[in-house]
C-alpha positions in Angstrom: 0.0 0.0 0.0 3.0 2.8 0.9 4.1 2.5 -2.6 0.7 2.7 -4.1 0.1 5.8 -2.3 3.7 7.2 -2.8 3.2 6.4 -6.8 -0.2 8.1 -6.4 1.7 11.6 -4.8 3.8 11.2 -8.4 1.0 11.1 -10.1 -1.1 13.8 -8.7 2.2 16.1 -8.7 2.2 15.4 -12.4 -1.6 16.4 -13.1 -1.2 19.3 -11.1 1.5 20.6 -13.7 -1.2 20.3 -16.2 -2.6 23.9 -14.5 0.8 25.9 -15.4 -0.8 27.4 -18.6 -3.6 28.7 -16.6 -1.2 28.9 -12.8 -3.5 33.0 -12.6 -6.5 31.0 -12.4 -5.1 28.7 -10.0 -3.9 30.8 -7.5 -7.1 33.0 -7.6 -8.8 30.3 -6.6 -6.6 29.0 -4.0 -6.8 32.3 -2.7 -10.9 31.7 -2.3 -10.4 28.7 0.1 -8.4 30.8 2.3 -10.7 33.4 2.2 -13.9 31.0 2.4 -12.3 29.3 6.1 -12.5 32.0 7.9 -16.1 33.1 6.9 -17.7 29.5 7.4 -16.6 29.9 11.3 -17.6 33.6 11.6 -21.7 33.2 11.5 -21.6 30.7 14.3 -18.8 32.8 16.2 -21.1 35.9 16.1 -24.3 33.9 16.6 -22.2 33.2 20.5 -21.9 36.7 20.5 -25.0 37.4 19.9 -26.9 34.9 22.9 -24.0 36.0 25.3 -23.8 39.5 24.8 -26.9 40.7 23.9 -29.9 38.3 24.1 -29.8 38.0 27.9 -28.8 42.2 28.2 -31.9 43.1 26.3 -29.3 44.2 23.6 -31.7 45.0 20.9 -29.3 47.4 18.8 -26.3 45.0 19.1 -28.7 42.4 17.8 -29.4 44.0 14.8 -26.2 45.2 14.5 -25.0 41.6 14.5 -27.9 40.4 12.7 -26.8 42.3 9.8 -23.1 41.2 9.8 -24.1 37.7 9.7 -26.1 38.8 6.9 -23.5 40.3 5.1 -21.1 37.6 5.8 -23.8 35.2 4.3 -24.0 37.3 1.0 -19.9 37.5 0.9 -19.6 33.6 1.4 -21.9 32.4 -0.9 -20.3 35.4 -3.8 -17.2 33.6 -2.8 -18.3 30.3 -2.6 -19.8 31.1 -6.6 -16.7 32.1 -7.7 -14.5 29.0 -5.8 -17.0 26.5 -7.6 -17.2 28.3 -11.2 -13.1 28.6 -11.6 -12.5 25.4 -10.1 -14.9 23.8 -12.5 -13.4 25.9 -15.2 -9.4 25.3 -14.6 -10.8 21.6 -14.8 -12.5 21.9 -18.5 -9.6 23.9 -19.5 -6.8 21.4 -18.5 -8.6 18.4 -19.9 -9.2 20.4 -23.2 -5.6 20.9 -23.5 -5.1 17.0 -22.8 -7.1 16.1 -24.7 -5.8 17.7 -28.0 -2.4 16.1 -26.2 -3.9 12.8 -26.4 -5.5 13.1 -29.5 -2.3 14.1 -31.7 0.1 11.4 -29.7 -2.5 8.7 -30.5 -2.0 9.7 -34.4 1.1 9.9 -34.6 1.6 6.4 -32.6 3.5 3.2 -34.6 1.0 0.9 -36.4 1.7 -1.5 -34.3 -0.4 0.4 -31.6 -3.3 0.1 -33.3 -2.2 -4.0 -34.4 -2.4 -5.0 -30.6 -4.8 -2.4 -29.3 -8.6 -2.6 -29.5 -10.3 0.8 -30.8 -12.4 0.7 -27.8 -9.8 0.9 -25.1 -8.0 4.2 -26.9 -11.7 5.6 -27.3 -11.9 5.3 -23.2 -8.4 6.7 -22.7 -9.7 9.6 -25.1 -12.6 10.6 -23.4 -13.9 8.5 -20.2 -10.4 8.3 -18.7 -9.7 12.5 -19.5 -12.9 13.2 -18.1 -12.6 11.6 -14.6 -9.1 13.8 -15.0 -11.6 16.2 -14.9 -12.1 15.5 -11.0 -9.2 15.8 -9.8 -9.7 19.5 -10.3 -13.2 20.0 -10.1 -13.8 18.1 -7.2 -10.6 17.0 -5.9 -7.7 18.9 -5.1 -8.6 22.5 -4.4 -11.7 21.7 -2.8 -10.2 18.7 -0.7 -7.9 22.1 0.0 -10.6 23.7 1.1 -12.3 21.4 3.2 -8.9 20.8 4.9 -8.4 24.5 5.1 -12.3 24.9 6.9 -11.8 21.8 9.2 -8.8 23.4 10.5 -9.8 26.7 10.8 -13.1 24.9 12.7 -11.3 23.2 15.1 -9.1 25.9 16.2 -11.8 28.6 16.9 -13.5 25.2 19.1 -10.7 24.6 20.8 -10.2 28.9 21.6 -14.1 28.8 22.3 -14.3 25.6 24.8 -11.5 23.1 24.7 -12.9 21.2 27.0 -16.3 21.0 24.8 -14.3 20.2 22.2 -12.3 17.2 23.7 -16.0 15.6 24.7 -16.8 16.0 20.6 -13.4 14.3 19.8 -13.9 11.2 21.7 -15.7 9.6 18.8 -13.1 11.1 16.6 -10.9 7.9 15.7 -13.5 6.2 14.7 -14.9 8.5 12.3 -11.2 8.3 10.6 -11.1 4.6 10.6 -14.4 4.7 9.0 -12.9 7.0 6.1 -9.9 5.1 5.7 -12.1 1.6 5.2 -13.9 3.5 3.0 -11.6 5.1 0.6 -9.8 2.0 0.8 -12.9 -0.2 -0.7 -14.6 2.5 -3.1 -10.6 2.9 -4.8 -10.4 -0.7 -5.4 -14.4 -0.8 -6.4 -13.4 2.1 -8.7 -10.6 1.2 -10.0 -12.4 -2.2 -11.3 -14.8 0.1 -12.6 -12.6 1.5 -14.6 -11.3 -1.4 -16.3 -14.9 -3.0 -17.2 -15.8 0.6 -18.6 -13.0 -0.1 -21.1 -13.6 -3.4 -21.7 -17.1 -3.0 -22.5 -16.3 0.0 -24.6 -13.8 -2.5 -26.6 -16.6 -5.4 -26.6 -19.1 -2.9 -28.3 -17.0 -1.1 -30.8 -16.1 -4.0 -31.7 -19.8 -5.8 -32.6 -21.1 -2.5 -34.1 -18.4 -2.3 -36.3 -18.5 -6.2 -37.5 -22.5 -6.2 -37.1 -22.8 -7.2 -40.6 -21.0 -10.3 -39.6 -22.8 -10.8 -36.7 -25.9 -10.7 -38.2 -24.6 -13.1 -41.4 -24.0 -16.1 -38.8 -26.8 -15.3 -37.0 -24.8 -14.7 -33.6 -26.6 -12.3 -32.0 -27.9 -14.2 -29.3 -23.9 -15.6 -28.5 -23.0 -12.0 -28.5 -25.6 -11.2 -26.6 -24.7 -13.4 -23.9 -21.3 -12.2 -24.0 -22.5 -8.8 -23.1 -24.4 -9.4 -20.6 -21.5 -11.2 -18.8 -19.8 -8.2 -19.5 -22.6 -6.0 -18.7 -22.9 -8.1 -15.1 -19.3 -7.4 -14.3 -19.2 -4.3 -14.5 -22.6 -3.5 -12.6 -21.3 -5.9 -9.7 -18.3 -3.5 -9.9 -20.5 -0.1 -9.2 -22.8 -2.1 -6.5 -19.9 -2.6 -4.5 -19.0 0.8 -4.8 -22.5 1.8 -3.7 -22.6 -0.8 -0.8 -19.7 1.5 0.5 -21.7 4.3 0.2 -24.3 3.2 2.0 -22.8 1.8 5.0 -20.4 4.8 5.1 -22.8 8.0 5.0 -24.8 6.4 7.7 -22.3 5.4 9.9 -21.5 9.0 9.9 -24.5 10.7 10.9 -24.3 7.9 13.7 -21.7 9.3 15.0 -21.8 12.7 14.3 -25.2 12.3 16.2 -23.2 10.6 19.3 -20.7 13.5 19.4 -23.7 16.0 19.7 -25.8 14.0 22.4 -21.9 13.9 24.1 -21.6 17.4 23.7 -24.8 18.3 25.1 -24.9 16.1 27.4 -21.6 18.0 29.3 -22.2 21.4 27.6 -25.3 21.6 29.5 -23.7 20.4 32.7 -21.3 23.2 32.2 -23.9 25.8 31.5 -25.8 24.5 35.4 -21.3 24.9 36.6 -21.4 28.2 34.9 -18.3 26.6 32.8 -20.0 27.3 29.4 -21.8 29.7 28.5 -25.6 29.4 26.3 -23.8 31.0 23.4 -21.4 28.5 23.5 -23.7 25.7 23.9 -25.4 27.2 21.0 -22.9 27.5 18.4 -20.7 24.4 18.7 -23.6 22.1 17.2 -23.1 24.6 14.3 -19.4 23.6 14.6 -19.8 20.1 14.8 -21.7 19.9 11.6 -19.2 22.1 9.8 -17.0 20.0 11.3 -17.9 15.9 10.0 -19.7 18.0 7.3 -16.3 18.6 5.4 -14.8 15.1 6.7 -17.6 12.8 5.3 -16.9 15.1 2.2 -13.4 14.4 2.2 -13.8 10.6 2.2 -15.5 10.8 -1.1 -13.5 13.7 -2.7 -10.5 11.4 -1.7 -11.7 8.7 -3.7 -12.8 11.0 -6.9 -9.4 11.9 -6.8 -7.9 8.6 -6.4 -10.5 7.4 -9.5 -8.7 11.2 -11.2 -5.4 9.6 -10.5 -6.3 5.9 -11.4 -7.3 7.6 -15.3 -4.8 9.8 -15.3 -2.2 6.5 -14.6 -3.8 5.2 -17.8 -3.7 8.2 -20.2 0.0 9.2 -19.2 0.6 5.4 -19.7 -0.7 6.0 -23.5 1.4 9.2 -23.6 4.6 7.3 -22.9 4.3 5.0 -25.4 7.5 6.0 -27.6 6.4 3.6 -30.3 6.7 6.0 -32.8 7.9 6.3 -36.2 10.9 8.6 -34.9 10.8 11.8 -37.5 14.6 12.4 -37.5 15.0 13.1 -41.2 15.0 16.5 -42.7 14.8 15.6 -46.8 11.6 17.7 -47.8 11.8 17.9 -51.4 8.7 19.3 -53.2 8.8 16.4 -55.8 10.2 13.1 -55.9 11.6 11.4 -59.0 10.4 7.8 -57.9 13.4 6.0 -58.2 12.4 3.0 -55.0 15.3 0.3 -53.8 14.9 -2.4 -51.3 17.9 -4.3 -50.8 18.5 -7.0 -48.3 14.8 -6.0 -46.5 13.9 -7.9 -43.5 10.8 -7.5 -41.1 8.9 -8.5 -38.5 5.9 -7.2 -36.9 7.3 -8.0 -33.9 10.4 -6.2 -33.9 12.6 -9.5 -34.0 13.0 -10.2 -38.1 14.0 -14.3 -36.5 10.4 -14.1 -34.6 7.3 -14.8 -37.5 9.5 -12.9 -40.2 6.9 -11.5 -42.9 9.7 -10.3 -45.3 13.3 -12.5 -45.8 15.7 -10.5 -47.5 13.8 -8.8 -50.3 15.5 -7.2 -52.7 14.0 -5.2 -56.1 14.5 -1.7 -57.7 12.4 0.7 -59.4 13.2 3.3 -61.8 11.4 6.2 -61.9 8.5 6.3 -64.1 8.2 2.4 -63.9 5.5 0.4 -63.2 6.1 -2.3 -60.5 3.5 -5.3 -60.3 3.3 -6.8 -57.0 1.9 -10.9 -56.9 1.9 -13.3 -54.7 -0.4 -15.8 -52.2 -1.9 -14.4 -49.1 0.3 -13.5 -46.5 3.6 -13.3 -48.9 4.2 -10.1 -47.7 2.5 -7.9 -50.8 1.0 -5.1 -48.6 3.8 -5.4 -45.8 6.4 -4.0 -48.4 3.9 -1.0 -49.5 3.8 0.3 -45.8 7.6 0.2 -45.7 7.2 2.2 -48.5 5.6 5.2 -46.9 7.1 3.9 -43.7 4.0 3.1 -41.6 7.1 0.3 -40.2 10.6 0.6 -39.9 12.3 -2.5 -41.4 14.7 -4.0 -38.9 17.7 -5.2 -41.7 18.5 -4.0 -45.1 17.6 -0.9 -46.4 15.0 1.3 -48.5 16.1 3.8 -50.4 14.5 6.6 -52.6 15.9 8.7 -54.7 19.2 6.9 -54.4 18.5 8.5 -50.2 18.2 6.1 -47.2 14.3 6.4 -46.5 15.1 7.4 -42.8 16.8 10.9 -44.3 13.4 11.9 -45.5 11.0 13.7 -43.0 8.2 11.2 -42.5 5.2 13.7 -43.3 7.0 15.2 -46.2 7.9 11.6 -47.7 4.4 10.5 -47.5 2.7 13.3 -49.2 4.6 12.9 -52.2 3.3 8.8 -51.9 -0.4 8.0 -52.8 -2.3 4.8 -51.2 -5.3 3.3 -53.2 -6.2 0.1 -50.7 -8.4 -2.5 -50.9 -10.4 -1.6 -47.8 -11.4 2.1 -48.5 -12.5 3.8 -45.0 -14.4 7.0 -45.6 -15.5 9.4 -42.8 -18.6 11.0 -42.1 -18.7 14.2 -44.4 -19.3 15.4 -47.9 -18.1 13.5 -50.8 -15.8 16.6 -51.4 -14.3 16.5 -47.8 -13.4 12.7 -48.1 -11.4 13.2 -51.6 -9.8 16.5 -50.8 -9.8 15.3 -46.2 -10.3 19.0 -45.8 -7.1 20.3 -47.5 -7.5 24.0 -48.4 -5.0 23.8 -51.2 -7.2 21.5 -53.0 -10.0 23.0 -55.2 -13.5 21.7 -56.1 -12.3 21.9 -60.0 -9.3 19.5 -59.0 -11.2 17.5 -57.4 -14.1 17.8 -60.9 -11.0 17.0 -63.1 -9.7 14.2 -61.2 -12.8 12.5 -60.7 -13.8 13.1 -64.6 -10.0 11.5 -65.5 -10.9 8.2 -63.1 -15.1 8.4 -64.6 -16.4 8.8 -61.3 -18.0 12.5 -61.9 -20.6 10.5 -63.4 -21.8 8.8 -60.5 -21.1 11.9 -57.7 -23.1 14.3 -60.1 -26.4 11.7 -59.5 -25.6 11.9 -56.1 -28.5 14.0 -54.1 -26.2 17.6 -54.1 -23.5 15.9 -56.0 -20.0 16.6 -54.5 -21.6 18.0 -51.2 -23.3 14.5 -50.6 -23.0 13.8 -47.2 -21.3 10.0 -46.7 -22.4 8.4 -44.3 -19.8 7.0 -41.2 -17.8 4.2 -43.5 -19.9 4.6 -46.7 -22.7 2.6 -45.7 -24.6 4.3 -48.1 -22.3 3.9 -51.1 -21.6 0.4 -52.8 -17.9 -0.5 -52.8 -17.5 0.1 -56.0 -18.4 3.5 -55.7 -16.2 3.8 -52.8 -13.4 2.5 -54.2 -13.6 5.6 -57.0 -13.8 8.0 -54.3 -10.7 6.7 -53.1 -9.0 6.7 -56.0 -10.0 10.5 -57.0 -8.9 11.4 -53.2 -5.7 9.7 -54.1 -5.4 11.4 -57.5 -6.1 14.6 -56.4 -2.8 14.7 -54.2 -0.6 14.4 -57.5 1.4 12.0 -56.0 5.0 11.4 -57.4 4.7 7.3 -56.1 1.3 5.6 -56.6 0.5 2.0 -54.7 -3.0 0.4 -56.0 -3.7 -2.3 -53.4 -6.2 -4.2 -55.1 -7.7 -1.3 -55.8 -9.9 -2.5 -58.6 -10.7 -5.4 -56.9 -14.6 -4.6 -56.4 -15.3 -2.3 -59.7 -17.5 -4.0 -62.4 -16.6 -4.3 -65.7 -17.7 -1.0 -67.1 -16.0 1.0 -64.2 -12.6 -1.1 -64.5 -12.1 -0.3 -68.0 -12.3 3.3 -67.0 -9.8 3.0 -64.3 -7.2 0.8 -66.2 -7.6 4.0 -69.1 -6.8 6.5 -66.3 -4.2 4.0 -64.6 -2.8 3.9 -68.1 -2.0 7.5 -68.3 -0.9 8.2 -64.6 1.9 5.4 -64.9 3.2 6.7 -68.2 4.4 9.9 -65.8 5.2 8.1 -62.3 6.6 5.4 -60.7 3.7 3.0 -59.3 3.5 0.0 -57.8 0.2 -2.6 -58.3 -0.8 -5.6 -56.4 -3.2 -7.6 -57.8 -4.5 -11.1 -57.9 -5.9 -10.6 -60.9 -3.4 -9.8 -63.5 -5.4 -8.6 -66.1 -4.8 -5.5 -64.5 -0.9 -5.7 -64.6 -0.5 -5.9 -68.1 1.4 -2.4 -68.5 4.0 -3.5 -65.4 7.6 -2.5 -66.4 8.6 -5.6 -64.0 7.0 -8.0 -61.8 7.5 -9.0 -58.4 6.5 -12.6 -57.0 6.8 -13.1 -53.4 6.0 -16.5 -52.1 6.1 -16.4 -48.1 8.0 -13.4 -47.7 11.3 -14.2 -50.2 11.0 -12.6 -53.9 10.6 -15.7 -56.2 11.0 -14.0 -59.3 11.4 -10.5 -61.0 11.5 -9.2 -64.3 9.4 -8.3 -66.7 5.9 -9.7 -67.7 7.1 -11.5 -71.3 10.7 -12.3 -70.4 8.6 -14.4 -66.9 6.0 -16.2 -68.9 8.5 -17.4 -70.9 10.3 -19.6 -67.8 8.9 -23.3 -67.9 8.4 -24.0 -64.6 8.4 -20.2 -63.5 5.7 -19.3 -60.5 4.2 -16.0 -62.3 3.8 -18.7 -65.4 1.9 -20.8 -63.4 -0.2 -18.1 -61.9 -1.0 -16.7 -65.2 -2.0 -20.0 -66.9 -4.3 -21.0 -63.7 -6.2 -17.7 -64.3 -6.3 -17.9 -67.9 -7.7 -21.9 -67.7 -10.6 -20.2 -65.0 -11.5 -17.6 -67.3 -11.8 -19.9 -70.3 -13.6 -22.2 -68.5 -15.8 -19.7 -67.2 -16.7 -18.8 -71.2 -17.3 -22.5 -71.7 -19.4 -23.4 -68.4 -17.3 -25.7 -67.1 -15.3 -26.1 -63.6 -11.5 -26.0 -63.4 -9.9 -29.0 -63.7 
């Protein structure tokens, strides 16, 4: 436990340096808690006054006299209290805005790999759930656990000056109240803190199935999934019960004794009133200062636990913000055009960092020279799409070496290399937004008559100008509403548009009909007569222009050369490829199966 709590002080050291931006704000309203102390005990102090000095004297002008300073010290706490609660609220909002943006621009420039081994789910709860129980620390943790502190102090001194004798007879029950705090801090952390965990996992769990509900629905597993989330669903409402089990023996347990110290307190203040050892007044404002008093302690219970919870997300998001797997940016080569010249030459890789642990690529080695057309080919899992994110270096290759340009890729700047590289994949993704904001992704130096042009040069103006308002269609999240056809031509227009010196097509005409395809392969005709691109494609009907050809066959190149001088080896692998495809189509003309 010592080092949980000590590792907790690191932590909440570290969120508090979050409020350096905004350090004004934070000091004003530090200075509001010590301002705040010293009103809470005035109204009961003058109320002794009040029934000591004037009530039995017949004072009538000092009672209105003092009637009207506890009046006025009523309307300066609450004016106070307002602006404690508004800035405390606000220096929360303001820090977790900042973290956020933090967050948000770490996560996208995280390694690939992140996103590999974690679900979208759990990043989506570090984004937002975890950031906003930050929130708390602020809002409800430190500065007003500050001021609670600040007021129980201040409370127990002007008791101890007033009576300390009344005020020892109130403390006898004091220990246990603290045990009772500790017991309970103790089990709403750990109640929390499991909270916390199901919150992500169920986040995971649903992202997840609403995402792949097309395939949940296709096998008809909705009621296994189903099943699943409720187990989920139960784990995490056994979490909060337990949490609220706390609650409920804790906040009674105080009034208990908070009501034992004020029978103990009458019980001898009254006894000292018949002594002439206490006075009324006395006897009349300490039950005023015992419920300021266990007020602000059954307060700090809980506020010490939203912090803790604060703490236990903030443990999480700075965990995410110390993730160093990153692509690190070190090169400076930001040319505005790139002559396409591409090298791999001894190229090994792993997505697991060790090239000898599940190696994807063995020593690949193949040039391209600029203006070239590179075809790609290969089974599943030989490593085609692996060698096109080396390319724009969504990886870094752990042996060998990429160059471009005749310059080792690393001595390019990462963000410059990859806008001069365009990506046509398989799988398009497009985000919620107009037709016109997915091709152009909201870059101002992109015109709507680029975009026309582009999309007339692939034939996909055609289809957007049906569209209901055309290029300002708004797409639905993914495309639902588009087929993937049409998807894949939005893709390919957002990835002309760029004017890309390097051009990958990753299947990319894998899902166009006919009609559509012979459009593309024109346009793909004319783009790779003036850059250097590179094609994978089962179907090699759509390599026929390829300079050279690639085979991979489980991660070692097979075979490369170009398309005629490969065909022509006997018992070559692209040979055997081409005449398998060429026997289905034929037999697909005649009606009959492959042999």
């Amino acid at each position: 436990m010592p080092e949980t709590q000590k590792f907790n002080f690191s932590l909440f050291r570290q969120v508090m340096a979050m409020v350096k931006p905004y350090k004004k704000t934070f000091y004003f309203t530090a200075m509001l808690t010590v301002l705040l102390a010293p009103l809470a005990i005035l109204r009961p102090k003058l109320l002794q006054t009040m029934v000591d000095d004037h009530i039995f004297k017949g004072d009538v002008h000092g009672m209105t006299v003092l009637a009207c300073i506890i009046l006025a010290s009523l309307i300066l706490e609450v004016s106070l209290r307002y602006f404690f609660l508004y800035y405390a609220d606000w220096l929360g909002q303001a820090t977790i805005r900042d973290l956020r943006v933090k967050v948000f621009n770490h996560v996208t420039g995280l390694h690939l790999n992140y996103f590999d081994k974690t679900p979208i789910g759990q990043s989506t709860t570090r984004t937002i759930s975890d950031i906003e129980a930050i929130n708390t620390v602020f809002s409800e943790g430190s500065i007003t656990i500050l001021a609670d502190l600040m007021t129980l102090t201040a409370v127990l001194c002007i008791m101890f000056i007033t009576s300390w004798k009344l005020t020892l007879v109130v403390l006898v029950v004091f220990p246990l109240l603290i045990w009772g705090s500790y017991k309970f801090k103790e089990s709403v952390r750990k109640s929390y803190e499991k909270v916390r965990n199901h919150i992500a996992t169920m986040n995971s769990f649903l992202q997840e199935r609403i995402s792949g509900m097309r395939i949940v629905q296709i096998f008809n597993a909705e009621a296994r999934e189903a099943e699943k989330f409720r187990q989920i669903n139960r784990d995490y409402t056994s979490a909060n019960l337990k949490s609220i089990l706390a609650y409920a023996i804790f906040f009674p347990v105080v009034d208990i004794i908070s009501a034992l110290s004020l029978g103990l307190m009458v019980w001898y203040g009254a006894r000292g009133v018949l002594s002439a050892e206490v006075t009324v007044g006395t006897l009349v404002a300490f039950p005023l200062y015992i419920s300021m008093l266990y007020r602000p302690i059954r307060m700090l219970a809980d506020k010490f636990n939203t912090l803790q919870m604060g703490l236990i997300a903030a443990e999480r998001v700075y965990k995410l913000l110390d993730n160093n797997d990153i692509i690190p940016n070190t090169g400076t080569l930001a040319p505005e055009r790139l002559r396409g010249k591409v090298e791999f030459e001894d190229v090994h890789f792993s997505y697991s960092g060790n090239p000898e642990e599940d190696p994807i690529l063995r020593g690949v080695s193949f040039n391209i020279q600029p203006g070239e057309t590179l075809a790609i080919v290969g089974s599943t899992g030989s490593g085609k799409t692996t060698i096109i994110s080396l390319l724009s270096r969504f990886y870094d290759i752990q042996k060998g070496q990429i160059r471009i340009d005749d310059h080792d890729q690393r001595e390019y700047d990462v963000f410059a290399l990859r806008r001069r590289i365009a990506v046509v994949l398989q799988d398009v993704f497009l985000f919620s937004g107009t037709v016109l904001e997915n091709i152009t992704l909201r870059d101002p130096n992109i015109t709507e008559k680029q975009v026309i042009e582009a999309a007339k040069m692939i034939g996909a103006h055609r289809f957007i100008e049906k569209l209901p308002g055309g290029y300002q269609y708004q797409v639905r999240e993914r495309g639902a509403t588009l087929s993937m056809g049409q998807r894949q031509l939005i893709s390919f227009v957002r990835a002309l548009v760029f004017n890309p010196d390097i051009l990958i097509l990753d299947e990319a005409t894998s899902s166009i009909d006919p009609e559509s395809e012979s459009v593309i392969q024109h346009a793909i005709e004319t783009l790779i007569a003036r850059r250097t691109s590179i094609i994978i494609a089962h179907r090699l009907s759509t390599i026929r222009h390829a300079t050279n050809v690639l085979v991979l066959e489980k991660g070692r190149v097979m075979e490369f050369g170009s398309p005629d001088a490969l065909l022509e080896m006997e018992e070559g692998k692209y040979r055997e490829l081409y005449e398998k495809q060429f026997l289905q189509v034929g037999n697909e003309v005649y009606g009959q199966a492959p042999s």
